[in-house]
N, C-alpha and C positions, 0 to 999 in steps of 0.2 A: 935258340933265341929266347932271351929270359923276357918275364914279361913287367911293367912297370907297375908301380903301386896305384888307382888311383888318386885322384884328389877327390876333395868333399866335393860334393855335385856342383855346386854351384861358383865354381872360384877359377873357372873357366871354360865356362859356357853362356850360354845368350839366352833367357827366356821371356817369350812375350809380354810385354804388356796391353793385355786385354782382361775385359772381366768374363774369362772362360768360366763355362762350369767346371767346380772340382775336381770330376771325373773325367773332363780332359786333359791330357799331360802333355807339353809340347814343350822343347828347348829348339835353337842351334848350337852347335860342336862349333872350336877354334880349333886352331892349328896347336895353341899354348898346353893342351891335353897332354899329357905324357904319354907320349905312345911310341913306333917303332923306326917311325919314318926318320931317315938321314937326313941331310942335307943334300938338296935343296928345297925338300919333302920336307922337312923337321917339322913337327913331331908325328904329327897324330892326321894322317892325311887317310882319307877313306873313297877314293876315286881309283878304280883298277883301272881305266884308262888314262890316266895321267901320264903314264909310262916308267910310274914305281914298280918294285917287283910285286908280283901278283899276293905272295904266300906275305910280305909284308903288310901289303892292306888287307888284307884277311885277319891277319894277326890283328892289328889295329881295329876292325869291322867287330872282332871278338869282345876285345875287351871293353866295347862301348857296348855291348850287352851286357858286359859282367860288373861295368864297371856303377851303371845307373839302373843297374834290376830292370830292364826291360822285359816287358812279357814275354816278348817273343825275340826273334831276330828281325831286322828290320827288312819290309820287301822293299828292295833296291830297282829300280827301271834302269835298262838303258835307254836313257833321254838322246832322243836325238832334232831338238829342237824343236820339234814338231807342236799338233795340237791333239792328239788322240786323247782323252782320260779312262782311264780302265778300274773297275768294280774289284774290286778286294775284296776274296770270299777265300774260305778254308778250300777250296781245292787248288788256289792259287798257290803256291809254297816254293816251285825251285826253280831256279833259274831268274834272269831279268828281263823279263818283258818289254817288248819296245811302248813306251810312252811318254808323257812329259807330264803328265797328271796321274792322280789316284785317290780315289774315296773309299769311302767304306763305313758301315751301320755296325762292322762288327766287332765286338771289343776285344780286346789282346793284340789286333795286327796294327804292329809301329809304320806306317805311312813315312818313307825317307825321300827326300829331294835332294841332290848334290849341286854345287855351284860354287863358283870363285869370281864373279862378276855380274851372272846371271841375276835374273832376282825371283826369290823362292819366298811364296805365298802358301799361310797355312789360312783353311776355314775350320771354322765347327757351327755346330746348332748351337742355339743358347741353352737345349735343355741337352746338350752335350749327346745326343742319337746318333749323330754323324761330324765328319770329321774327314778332310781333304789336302793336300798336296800337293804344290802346283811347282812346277819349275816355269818362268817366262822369263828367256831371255827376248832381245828385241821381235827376232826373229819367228818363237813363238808366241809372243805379244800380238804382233801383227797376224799372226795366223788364225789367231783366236782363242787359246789354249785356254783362257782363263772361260770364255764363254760355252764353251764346249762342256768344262766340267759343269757348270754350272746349272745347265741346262740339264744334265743326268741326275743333279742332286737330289733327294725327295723333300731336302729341306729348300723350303722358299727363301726368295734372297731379303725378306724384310726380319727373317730369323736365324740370319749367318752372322758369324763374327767374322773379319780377317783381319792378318797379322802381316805386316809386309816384313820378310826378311832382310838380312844382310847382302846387301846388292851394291854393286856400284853407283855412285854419288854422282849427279850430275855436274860439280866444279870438274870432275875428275873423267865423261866421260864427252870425248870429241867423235861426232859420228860425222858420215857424210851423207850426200843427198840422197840417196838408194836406203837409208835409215828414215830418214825425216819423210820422204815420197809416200813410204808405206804404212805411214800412217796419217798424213795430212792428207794422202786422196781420196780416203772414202771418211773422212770424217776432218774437219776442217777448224775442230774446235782444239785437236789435238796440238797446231803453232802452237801454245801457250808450254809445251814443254820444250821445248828447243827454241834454247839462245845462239844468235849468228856468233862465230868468233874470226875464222878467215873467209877467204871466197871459199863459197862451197861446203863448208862444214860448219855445224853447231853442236851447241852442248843438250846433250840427251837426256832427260827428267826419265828416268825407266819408272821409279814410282809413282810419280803423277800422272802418268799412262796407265800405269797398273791402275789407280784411283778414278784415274776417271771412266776406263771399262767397266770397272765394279759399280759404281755410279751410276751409269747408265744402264745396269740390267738392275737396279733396284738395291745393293748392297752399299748401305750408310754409315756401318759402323766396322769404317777402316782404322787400325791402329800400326804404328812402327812406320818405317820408311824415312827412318834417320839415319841410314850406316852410309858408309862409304865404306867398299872391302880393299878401295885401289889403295886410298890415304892411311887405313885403319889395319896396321900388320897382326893385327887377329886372327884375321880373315887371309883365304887364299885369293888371290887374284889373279888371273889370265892374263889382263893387260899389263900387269905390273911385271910379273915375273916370267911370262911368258910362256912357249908349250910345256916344260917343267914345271909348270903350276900345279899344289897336289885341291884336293876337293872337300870340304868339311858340309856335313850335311844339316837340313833342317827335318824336325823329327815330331809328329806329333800322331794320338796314340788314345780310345778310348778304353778307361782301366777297366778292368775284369770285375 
């Protein structure tokens, strides 16, 4: 399996706009990366349970270390929707941990989120200490996951940045009432992200959710939450392509 050249870093990949400190590095990964993935995977998909071959996204997993000088290799979770966030320290190293979050004080370990619809939330300190990871789809939205980590962080939420990733757009995402329920019933301010379109379903704001839990635990300086991955063929998406959907990750990382 030969492996692809890269590209210059920046000429197909997604990086924040926030005024991080220097010393934190964060992008998100496309699909458009030269990497190993076939079709319907093509190119550069980084999700082992997508139901690509495994040794393919490994290959692919490599060269996004070799390919952008990461310090380390990335610790990858198995996300399973959930809200747990788990502490990133130097004995943490093999294997994928079940969680949907991750932080960490320590510098060199790359914090990775995967998603194709989801939407993936990076934080940091302003004086760049720490630095977090969030995967929330609806599912863990509603669960808490973004409140959970936040609550473990030692940085206060009037000294966090966040960065909303590449997620599904609301023109693009129709939910039903078991979506809208779970989060209009314990918090009622939520209506304002869901528009009606037939009986019984509306269109689903996932960022303006994300924004408004960040909000409400004291975080003001939210930035991003302009993609669409259903509309934007950059991006993998679930909905669009369906369980062959492959996963590009969000990545961020405080330097050595």
């Amino acid at each position: 399996m030969s492996t692809p050249v890269a590209p210059p870093q920046d000429s197909a990949i997604v990086r924040p706009d926030w005024p991080a400190p220097a010393r934190v590095q964060a992008f998100a990964t496309t699909r458009c990366l030269p990497g190993l993935s076939q079709p319907p995977y093509d190119a550069f998909n980084l999700g082992t349970r997508s139901g690509e071959a495994p040794a393919t996204v490994a290959a692919n997993r490599a060269l996004l270390q070799r390919a952008f000088a990461l310090p380390a290799a990335p610790r990858w979770l198995h996300q399973v929707h959930g809200d747990r966030s788990l502490r990133i320290t130097e004995e943490i190293v093999d294997g994928e941990p079940e969680a949907d979050a991750a932080f960490t004080r320590q510098s060199g370990a790359v914090l990775a989120i995967l998603s194709a619809d989801c939407l993936p939330l990076l934080l940091c300190a302003r004086d760049g200490s720490e630095v977090a990871a969030i995967h929330a789809g609806w599912r863990g939205l509603a669960a808490g996951v973004i409140e959970n980590c936040l609550r473990r962080l030692a940085t206060g939420p009037a000294d966090l940045l966040a960065w909303i990733g590449p997620a599904i757009g609301a023109a693009s995402y129709e939910v039903g009432a078991e979506v809208r329920e779970a989060f209009v019933q314990p918090d009622a301010g939520a209506a304002d992200a869901f528009a009606p379109t037939r009986p019984g379903h509306w269109r689903c704001d996932l960022p303006r959710l994300a924004r408004r839990r960040l909000a409400a635990r004291g975080v003001e300086n939210v930035y991003g939450g302009d993609f669409d991955t259903f509309s934007d063929t950059r991006f993998y998406s679930y909905r669009r392509d369906g369980a062959r959907s492959g996963r590009f990750a969000s990545l961020i990382w405080i330097d050595r």
